[in-house]
N, C-alpha and C positions, 0 to 999 in steps of 0.2 A: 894590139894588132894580132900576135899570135893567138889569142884569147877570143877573138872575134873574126878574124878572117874570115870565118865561114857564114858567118851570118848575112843574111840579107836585107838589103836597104833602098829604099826609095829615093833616087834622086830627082835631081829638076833641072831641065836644060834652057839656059838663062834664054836661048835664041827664040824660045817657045811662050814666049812669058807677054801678057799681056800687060800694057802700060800703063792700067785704069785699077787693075784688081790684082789682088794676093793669090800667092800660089796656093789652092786648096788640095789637089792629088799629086803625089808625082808621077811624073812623065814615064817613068821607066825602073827596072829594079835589077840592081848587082849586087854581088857579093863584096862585102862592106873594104875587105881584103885587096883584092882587085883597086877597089874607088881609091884606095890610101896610094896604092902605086902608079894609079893616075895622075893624081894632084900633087906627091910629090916628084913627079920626073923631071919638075918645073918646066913644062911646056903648056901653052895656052888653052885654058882649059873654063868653059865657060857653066861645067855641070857642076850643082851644088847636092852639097844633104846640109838639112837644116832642120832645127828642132827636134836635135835626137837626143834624146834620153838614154845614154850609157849607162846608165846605171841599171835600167831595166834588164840590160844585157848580160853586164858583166857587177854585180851588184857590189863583191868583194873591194870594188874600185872606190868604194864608200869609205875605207879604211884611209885611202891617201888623201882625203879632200874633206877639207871644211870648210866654216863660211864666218869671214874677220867678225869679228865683236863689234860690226859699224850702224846696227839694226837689229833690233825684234819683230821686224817686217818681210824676215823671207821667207819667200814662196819655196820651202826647199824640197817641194814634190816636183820641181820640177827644173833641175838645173842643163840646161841644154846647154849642146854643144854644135857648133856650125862647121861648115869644112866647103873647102872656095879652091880649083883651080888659079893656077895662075893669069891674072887679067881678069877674072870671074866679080862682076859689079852687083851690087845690091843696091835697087834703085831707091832714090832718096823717097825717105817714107818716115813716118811716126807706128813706133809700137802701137799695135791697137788696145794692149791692154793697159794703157798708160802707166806701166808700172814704170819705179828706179832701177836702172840695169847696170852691175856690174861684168864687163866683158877683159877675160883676162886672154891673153892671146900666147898659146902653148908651140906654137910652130908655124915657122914662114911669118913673112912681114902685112902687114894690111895699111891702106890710106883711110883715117875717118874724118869726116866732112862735116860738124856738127852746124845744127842753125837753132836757137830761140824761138820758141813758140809763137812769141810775141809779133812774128812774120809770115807767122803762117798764112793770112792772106796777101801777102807778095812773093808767097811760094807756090800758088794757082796750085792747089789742092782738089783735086777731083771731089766732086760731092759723093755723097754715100761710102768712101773711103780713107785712106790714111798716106795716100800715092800722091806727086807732085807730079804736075805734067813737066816741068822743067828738067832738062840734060845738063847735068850739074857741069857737067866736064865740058861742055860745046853752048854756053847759054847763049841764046838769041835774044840780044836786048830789044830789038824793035817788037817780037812776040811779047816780049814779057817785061815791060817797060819797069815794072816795080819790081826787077832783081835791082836796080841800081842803088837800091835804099836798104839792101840786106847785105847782114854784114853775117861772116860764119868765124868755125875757126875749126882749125886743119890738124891733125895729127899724124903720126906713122906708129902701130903698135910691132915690136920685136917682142920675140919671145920672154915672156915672163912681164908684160907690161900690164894693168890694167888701171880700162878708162871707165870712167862712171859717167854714166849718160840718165841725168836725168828724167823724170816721167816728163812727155811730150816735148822733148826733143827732134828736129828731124835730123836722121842720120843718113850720110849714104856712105859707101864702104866699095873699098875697093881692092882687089888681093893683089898684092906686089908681085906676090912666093904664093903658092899652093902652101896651103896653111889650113889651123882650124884653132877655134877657140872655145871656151866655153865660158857660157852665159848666165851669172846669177841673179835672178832678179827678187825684187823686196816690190811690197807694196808704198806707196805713195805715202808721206804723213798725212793731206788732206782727203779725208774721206770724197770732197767732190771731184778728185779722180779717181775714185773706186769708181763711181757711178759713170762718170766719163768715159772709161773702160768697158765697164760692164754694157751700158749704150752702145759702142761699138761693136763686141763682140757678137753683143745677143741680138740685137735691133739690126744698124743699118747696115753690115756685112752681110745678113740673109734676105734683108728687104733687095739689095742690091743683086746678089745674086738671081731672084727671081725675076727683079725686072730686065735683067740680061738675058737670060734662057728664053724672056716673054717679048724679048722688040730687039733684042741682036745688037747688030752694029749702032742701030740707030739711037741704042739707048747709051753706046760708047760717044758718039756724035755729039749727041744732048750735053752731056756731062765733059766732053773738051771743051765744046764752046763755052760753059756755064764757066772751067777753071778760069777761061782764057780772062772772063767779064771782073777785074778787079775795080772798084771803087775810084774814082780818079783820087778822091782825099786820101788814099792810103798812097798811091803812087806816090802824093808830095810830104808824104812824114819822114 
């Protein structure tokens, strides 16, 4: 904090967030200082920074941190750190780069919400992305008749806990306390989610993106109706 105060950073104001796509710019940019004394006054707080790279900042920070002996698969250029107001949600979604993430949670409390891949079509996943149209916290069974057949499991992360989330897990996250964590991820053992990953990132996240800029609403329209359309033979597994 004293080391960075002054630095400035891009946030994201969850209110601003669309419900089909990933946050690609943020919304707005403070001094990093300032955002710390935000999110912890513990007051409701709905603006995120995510995917930051401390280390680029303050690099000496490299000395306090290393990565358990649980893998030869980390990505260690890139260990991010997230930061959540209090009440601040992360809507339930699958990493796009289907990597293994270790999420150790350094201040304030958070709710995680995990679900099995295995459901991912009775999680009405928007097409061309990694987003569930479902409100994990308010689910409408008659919308989405195949949550009845999904089962998850719940955590709370306090300070100094860390969960391992699987590659293609969905997660949704929810900050208890203004808090923040940071993120270490490892690639996959199976090479067919490297490419799983890599499809998403490179492929249908830009195809998606254009055909938004290119039909608007209507191409958000197309893609809710499409989540809404599950299988009735999934409905009854």
């Amino acid at each position: 904090y004293e080391t960075l105060g002054h630095a400035e950073v891009g946030v994201f104001d969850g209110a601003l967030q669309k419900h089909d796509r990933s946050f690609k710019k943020p919304h707005r940019k403070m001094k990093f200082g300032h955002y710390i004394k935000q999110i912890t006054s513990n007051e409701d707080s709905d603006v995120r920074l995510f995917l930051f790279n401390i280390f680029k900042h303050a690099p000496d920070l490299r000395n306090d941190f290393d990565f358990p002996p649980l893998t030869r698969l980390y990505l260690k250029s890139v260990p991010f750190m997230f930061f959540g107001g209090k009440n601040a949600v992360v809507r339930m979604h699958q990493d796009m780069d289907w990597s293994n993430v270790f999420l150790t949670q350094l201040h304030g409390k958070k709710e995680v919400i995990l679900f099995h891949p295995k459901y991912s079509k009775l999680l009405y996943r928007y097409p061309f992305n990694v987003h569930s149209a479902v409100d994990i916290e308010r689910p409408d069974y008659s919308k989405f008749p195949g949550l009845v057949h999904v089962e998850g499991m719940r955590c709370v992360l306090e300070p100094g806990d860390t969960l391992f989330i699987p590659s293609g897990h969905w997660h949704y996250i929810k900050y208890l306390e203004g808090g923040y964590a940071i993120n270490q991820r490892a690639l996959s053992p199976y090479p067919s989610r490297w490419l799983r990953g890599l499809w998403h990132v490179a492929v249908l996240s830009n195809a998606d993106e254009i055909m938004r800029w290119t039909f608007g609403d209507t191409w958000y329209k197309y893609k809710y109706e499409k989540a809404l359309t599950v299988p009735a033979k999934n409905c009854k597994n």
